[in-house]
C-alpha positions as CSV (number, residue, x, y, z in Angstrom):
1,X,-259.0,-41.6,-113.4
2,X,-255.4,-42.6,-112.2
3,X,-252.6,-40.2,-111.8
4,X,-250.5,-42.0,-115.1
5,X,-254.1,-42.1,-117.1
6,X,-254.2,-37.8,-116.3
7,X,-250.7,-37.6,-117.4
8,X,-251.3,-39.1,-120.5
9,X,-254.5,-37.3,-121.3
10,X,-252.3,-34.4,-120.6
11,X,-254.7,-33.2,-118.5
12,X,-254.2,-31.0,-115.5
13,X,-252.9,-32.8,-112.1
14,X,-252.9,-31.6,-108.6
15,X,-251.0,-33.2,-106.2
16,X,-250.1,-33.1,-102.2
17,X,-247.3,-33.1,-100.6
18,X,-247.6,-35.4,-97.1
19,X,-244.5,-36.4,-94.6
20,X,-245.1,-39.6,-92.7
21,X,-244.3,-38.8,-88.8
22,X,-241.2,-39.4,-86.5
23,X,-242.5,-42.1,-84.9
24,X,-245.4,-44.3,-85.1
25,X,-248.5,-42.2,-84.0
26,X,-250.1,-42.3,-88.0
27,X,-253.6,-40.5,-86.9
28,X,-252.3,-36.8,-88.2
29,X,-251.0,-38.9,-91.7
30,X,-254.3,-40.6,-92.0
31,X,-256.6,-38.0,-90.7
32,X,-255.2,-35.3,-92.7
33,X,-255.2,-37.8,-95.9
34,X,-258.6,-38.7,-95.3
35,X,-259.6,-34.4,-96.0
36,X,-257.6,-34.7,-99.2
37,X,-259.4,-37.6,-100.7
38,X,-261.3,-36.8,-104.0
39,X,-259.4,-33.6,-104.1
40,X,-256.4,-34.5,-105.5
41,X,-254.9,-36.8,-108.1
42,X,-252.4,-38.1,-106.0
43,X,-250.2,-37.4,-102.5
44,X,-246.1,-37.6,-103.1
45,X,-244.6,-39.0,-99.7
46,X,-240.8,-37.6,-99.0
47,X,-238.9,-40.4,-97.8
48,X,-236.5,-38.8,-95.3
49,X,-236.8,-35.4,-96.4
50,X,-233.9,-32.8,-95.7
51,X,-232.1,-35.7,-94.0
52,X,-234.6,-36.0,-91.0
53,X,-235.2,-39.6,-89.8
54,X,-238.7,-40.5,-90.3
55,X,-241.7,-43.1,-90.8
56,X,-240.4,-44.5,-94.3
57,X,-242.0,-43.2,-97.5
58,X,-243.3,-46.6,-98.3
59,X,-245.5,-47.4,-95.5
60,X,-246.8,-43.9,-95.8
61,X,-247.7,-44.8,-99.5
62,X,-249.4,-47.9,-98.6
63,X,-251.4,-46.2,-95.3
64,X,-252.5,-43.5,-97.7
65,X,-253.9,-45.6,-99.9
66,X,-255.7,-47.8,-97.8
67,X,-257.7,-44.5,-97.1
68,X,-258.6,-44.1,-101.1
69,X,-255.5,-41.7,-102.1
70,X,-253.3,-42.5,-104.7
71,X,-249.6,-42.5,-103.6
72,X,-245.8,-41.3,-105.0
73,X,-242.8,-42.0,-103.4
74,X,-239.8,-40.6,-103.2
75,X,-236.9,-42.9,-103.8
76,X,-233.3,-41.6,-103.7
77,X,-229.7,-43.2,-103.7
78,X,-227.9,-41.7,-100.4
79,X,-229.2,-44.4,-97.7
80,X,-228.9,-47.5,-99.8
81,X,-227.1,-49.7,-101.9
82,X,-228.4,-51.0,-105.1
83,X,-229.5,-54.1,-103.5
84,X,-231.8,-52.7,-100.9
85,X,-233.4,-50.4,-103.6
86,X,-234.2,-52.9,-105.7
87,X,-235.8,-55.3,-103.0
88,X,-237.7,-51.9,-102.0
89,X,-239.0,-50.9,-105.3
90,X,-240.1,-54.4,-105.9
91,X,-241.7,-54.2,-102.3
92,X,-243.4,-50.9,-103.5
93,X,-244.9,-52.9,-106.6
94,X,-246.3,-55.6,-104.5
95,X,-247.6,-53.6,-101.9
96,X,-249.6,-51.4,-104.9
97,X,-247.4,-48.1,-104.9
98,X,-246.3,-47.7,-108.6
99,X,-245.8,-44.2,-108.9
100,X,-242.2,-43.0,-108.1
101,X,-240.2,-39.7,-108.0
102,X,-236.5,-40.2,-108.3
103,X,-235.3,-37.0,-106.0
104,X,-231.6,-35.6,-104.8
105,X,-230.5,-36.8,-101.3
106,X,-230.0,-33.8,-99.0
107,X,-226.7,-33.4,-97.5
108,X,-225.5,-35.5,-94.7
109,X,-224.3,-32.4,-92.7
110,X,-228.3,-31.6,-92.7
111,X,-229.0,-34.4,-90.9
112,X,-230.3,-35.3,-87.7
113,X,-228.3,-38.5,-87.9
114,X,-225.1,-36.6,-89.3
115,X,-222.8,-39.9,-88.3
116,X,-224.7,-41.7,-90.7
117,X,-222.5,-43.4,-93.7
118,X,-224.0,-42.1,-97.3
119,X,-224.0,-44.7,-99.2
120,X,-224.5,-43.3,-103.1
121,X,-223.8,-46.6,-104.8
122,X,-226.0,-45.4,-107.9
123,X,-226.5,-41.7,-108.8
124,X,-230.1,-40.7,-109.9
125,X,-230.0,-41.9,-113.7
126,X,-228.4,-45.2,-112.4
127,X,-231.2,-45.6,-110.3
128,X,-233.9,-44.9,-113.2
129,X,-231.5,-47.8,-115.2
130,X,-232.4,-49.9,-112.5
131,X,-236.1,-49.4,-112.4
132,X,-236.2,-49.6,-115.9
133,X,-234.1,-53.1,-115.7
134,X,-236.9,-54.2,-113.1
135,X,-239.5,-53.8,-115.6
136,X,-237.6,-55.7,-118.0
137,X,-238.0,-58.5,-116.1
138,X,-234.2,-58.8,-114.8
139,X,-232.4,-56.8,-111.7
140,X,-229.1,-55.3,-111.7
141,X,-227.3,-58.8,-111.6
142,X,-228.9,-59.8,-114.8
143,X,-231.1,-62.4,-112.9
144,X,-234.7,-62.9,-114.5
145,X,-237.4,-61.9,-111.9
146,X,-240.7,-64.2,-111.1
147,X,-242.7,-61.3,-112.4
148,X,-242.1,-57.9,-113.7
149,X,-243.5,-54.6,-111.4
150,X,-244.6,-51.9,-113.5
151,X,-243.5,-48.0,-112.5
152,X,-244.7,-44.7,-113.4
153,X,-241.4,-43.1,-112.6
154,X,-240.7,-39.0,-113.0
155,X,-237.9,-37.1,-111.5
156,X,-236.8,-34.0,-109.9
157,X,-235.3,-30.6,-111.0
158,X,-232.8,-28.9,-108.9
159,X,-232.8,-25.5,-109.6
160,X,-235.1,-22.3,-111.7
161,X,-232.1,-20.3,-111.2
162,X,-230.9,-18.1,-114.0
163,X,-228.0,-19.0,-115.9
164,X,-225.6,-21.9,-115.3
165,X,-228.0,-23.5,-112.5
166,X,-230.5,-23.7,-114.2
167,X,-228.8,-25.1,-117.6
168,X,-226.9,-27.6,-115.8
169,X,-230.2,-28.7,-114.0
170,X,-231.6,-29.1,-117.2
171,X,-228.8,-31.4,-118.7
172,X,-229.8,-33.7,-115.6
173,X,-232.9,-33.7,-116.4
174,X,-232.4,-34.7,-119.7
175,X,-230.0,-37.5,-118.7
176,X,-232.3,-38.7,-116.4
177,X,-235.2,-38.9,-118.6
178,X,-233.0,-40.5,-120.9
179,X,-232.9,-43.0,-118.6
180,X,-236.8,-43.8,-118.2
181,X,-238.1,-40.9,-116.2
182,X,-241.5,-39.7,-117.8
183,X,-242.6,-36.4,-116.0
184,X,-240.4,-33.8,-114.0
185,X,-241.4,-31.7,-111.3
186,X,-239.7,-28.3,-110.6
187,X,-238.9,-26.9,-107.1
188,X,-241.3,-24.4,-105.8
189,X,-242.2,-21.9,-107.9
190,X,-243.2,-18.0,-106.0
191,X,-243.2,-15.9,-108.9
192,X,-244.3,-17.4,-112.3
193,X,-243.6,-14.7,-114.8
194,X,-240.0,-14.5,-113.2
195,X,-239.8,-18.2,-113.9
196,X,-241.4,-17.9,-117.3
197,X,-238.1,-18.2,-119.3
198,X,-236.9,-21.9,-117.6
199,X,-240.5,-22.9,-117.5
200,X,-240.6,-22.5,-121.3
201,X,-237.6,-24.5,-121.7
202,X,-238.9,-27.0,-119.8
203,X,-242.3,-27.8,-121.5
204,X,-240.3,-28.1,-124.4
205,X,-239.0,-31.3,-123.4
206,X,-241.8,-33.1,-124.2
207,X,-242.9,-34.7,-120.9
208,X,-245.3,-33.3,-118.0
209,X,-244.2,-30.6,-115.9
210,X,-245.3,-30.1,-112.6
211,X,-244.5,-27.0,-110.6
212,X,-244.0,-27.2,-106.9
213,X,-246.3,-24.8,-104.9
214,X,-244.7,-24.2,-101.5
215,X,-247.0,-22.4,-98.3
216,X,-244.6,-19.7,-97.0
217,X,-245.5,-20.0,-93.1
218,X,-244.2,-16.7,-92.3
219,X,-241.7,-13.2,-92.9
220,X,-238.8,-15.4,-91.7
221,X,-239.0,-18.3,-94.2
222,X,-239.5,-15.8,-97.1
223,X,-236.1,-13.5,-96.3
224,X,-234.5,-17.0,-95.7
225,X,-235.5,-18.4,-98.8
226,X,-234.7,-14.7,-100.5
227,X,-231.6,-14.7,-99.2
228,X,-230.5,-18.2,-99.7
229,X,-232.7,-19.7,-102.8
230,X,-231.7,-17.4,-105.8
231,X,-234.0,-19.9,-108.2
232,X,-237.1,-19.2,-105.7
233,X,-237.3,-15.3,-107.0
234,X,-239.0,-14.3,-103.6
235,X,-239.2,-10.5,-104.1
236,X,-239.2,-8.2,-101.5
237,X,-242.8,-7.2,-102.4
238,X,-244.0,-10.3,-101.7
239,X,-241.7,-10.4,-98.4
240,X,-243.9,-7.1,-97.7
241,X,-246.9,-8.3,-98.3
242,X,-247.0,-11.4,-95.6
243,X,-245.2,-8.9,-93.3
244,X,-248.1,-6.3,-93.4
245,X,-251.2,-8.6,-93.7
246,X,-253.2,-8.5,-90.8
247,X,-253.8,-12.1,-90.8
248,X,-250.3,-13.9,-92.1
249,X,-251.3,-17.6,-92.3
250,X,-254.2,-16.7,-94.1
251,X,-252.5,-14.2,-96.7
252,X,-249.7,-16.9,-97.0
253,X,-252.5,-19.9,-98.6
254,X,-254.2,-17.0,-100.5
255,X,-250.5,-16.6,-102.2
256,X,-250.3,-20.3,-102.6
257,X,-253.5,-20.3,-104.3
258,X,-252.8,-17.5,-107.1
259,X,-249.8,-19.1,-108.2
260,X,-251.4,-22.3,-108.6
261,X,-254.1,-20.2,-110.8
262,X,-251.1,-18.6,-112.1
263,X,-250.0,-22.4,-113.1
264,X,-252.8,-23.5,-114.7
265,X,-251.8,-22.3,-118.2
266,X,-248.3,-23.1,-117.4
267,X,-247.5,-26.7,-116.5
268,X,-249.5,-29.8,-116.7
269,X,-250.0,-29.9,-113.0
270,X,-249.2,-28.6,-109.7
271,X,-247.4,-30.2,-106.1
272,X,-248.6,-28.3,-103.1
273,X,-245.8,-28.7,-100.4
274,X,-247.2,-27.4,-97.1
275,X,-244.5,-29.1,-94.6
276,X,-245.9,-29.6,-91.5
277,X,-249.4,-27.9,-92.1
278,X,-251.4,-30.3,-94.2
279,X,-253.9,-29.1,-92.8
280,X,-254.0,-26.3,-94.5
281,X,-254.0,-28.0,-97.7
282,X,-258.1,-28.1,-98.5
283,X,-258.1,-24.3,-97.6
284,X,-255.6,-24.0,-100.6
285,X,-257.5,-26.0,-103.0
286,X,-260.6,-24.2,-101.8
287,X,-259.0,-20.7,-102.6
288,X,-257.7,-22.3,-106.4
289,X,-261.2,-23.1,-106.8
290,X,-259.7,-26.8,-107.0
């Protein structure tokens, strides 16, 4: 069953997280693909994620599906104008990739091309207009099309945090399903009861919800995202109980696994986000029971 026909049997969806690579050597993309197949309901592709230049999200789409995956791209308005994002979402239809996630664009000063111009000629709901134009039959210009591409199109929260982060995330979320996106997934989720209250507020919008899942690799990335995420609710016994595990990688995918359990009764589905350690992705599912 395709990733759109789970959705709309709101049934429960797991999907995978995979970066293409810096260069051209595919074989970890593929290989690492090839152990997810069957397993999942579909793998999202970052297109330049946290502003690193990188194997575009599109031919990572189209190489995973030629190994029997279902693909999501990220699409996002900071590298090109409306022109350009039209001809590649139009590219994206013909190639077979028809599931989308409109995302934020990280901060230029991120970058590892920080003399790169930012572009920003639409903003996230003026790029879900423009999709939804596409499928009209017409682009931006008001030109018909030879042929309409058909999108499965969600879109990205920015923050869990309490209070005005949250609620302002929210409003954008609401604009920008206004705007044609159909399912919304959150950023990683550590402590689900913490996140209980947004979560909540969320599935009562009507769409699916799916809850990022994010491998913490080690003490250092939990006290930075502690520190620096307050919408990730990292606690400091969790913090303590990576630190004192005898066996760290393995205690960090047995966390990743409860809080997908955790999720199960939760959100419609779940994005496992491993960055950089796909392979550790079956060992997650495994541990799920997935």
């Amino acid at each position: 069953m395709s990733f759109l026909k789970r959705l709309t049997a709101k049934e429960f969806v797991v999907l995978a997280e995979m970066h293409t690579p810096k260069g051209v050597d595919i074989s970890r993309l593929v290989n690492d693909g090839r152990r997810l197949k069957g397993r999942v309901d579909a793998v999202l592709v970052p297109d330049m994620d946290n502003g690193i230049m990188r194997l575009s999200a599109l031919a990572g789409g189209v190489l995973l599906q030629q190994q029997g995956l279902e693909a999501i791209i990220a699409v996002y308005c900071r590298d090109k104008n409306r022109m350009a994002l039209q001809g590649d979402l139009l590219a994206a239809h013909v190639l077979g990739v028809q599931n989308l996630i409109v995302v934020p664009s990280a901060d230029m000063a991120q970058s590892d091309h920080r003399d790169a111009k930012p572009v920003f000629d639409l903003d996230e709901a003026g790029l879900l207009n423009a999709i939804a134009t596409l499928q009209e039959g017409k682009d931006l210009g008001s030109a018909d099309l030879d042929g309409r591409p058909f999108f499965n199109t969600g879109c990205a929260l920015a923050s869990l945090a309490d209070g005005a982060p949250f609620d302002e995330a929210l409003e954008a979320v609401k604009a920008q399903l206004a705007a044609g996106a159909t399912f919304v997934i959150t950023p990683p989720v550590f402590d689900v009861q913490a996140c209980a209250g947004p979560l909540k507020k969320l599935g009562e919008l009507g769409v699916p919800i799916i809850a990022a899942v994010f491998l913490i690799k080690s003490v250092a990335v939990a006290r930075y995202l502690a520190r620096n995420d307050a919408g990730a609710h990292v606690s400091d016994a969790l913090i303590q109980r990576i630190k004192k595990a005898a066996d760290r990688e393995s205690e960090a995918v047995k966390i990743a696994a409860e809080i997908v359990q955790a999720l199960g009764s939760v959100t419609q589905g779940v994005l496992l986000q491993t960055h950089g350690w796909e392979h550790r992705l079956p060992a997650i599912l495994d541990m799920a029971g997935l």
